[in-house]
N, C-alpha and C positions, 0 to 999 in steps of 0.2 A: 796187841789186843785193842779190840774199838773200847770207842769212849761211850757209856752208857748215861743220860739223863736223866733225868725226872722235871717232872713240871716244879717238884718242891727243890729237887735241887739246885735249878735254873732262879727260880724267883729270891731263892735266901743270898741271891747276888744284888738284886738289884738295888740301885742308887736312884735320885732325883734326875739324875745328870742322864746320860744315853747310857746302854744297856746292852754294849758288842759281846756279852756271854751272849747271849741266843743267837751268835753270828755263827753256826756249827760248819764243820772242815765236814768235805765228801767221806763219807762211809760211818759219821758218828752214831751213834744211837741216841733214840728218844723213844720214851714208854709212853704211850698216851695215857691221856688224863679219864676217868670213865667219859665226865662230859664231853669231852675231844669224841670218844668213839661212840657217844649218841651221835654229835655233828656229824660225823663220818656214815653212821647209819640213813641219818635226816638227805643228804646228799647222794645218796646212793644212786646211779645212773643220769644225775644233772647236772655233774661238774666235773673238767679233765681233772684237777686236784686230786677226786676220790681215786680216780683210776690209779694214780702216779701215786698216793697214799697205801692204798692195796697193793699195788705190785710191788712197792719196795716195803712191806711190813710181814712180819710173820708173828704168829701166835706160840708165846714163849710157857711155861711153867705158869700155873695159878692165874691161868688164862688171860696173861694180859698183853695187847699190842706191840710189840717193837718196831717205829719207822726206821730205816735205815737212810742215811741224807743222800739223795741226790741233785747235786746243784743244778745242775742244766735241767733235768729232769723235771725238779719241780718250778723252774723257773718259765720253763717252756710249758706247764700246766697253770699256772696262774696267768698268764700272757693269757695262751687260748679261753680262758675264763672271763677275759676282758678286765681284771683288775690285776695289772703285775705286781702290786707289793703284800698285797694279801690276799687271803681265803675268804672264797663267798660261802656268808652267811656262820661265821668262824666268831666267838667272843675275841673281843679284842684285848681281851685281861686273860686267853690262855696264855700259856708259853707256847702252844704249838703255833698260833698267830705270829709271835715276836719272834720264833724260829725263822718261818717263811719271811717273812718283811725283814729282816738283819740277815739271810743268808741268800737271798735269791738276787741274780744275777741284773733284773731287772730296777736295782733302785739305783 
């Protein structure tokens, strides 16, 4: 069974120190945050992120997002965005930020 998150799940980890929970294994789950899927909306046809965001999410129950992780994937979507450790135009206090920058291939 994959591993399902949450941005509240993710964050009642964190410590002062580094913060390798948001480091997510290929195929884990992550539920966006509403503000995540404004971002996501905000972006829509300006960043390979959204693409690589969309194509690996589907719309579960009580209509909420689920990204499914893909490393290369989304690593090779942040690289073509010009910023390989994070998402343009992404808070930097979501979890979906500290996902992409702890799991992606390019730090």
């Amino acid at each position: 069974m994959e591993t399902m998150h949450t941005s509240e799940s993710l964050k009642a980890q964190d410590t002062d120190f580094e913060n390798f929970h948001y480091q997510l294994e290929e195929g884990e789950q992550y539920q966006l945050t509403d503000d995540e899927i404004e971002w996501l909306d905000f972006i829509y046809g300006k960043y390979c992120i959204y693409d690589h965001v969309k194509e690996n999410s589907k719309l579960v129950d009580g209509g909420h997002i689920v990204y499914t992780v893909d490393i290369f994937g989304m690593s090779e979507a942040l690289e073509n965005d010009g910023i390989s450790h994070k998402a343009v135009m992404l808070s930097d206090d979501s979890a979906l930020q500290a996902i992409f920058f702890y799991s992606n291939q390019n730090n």
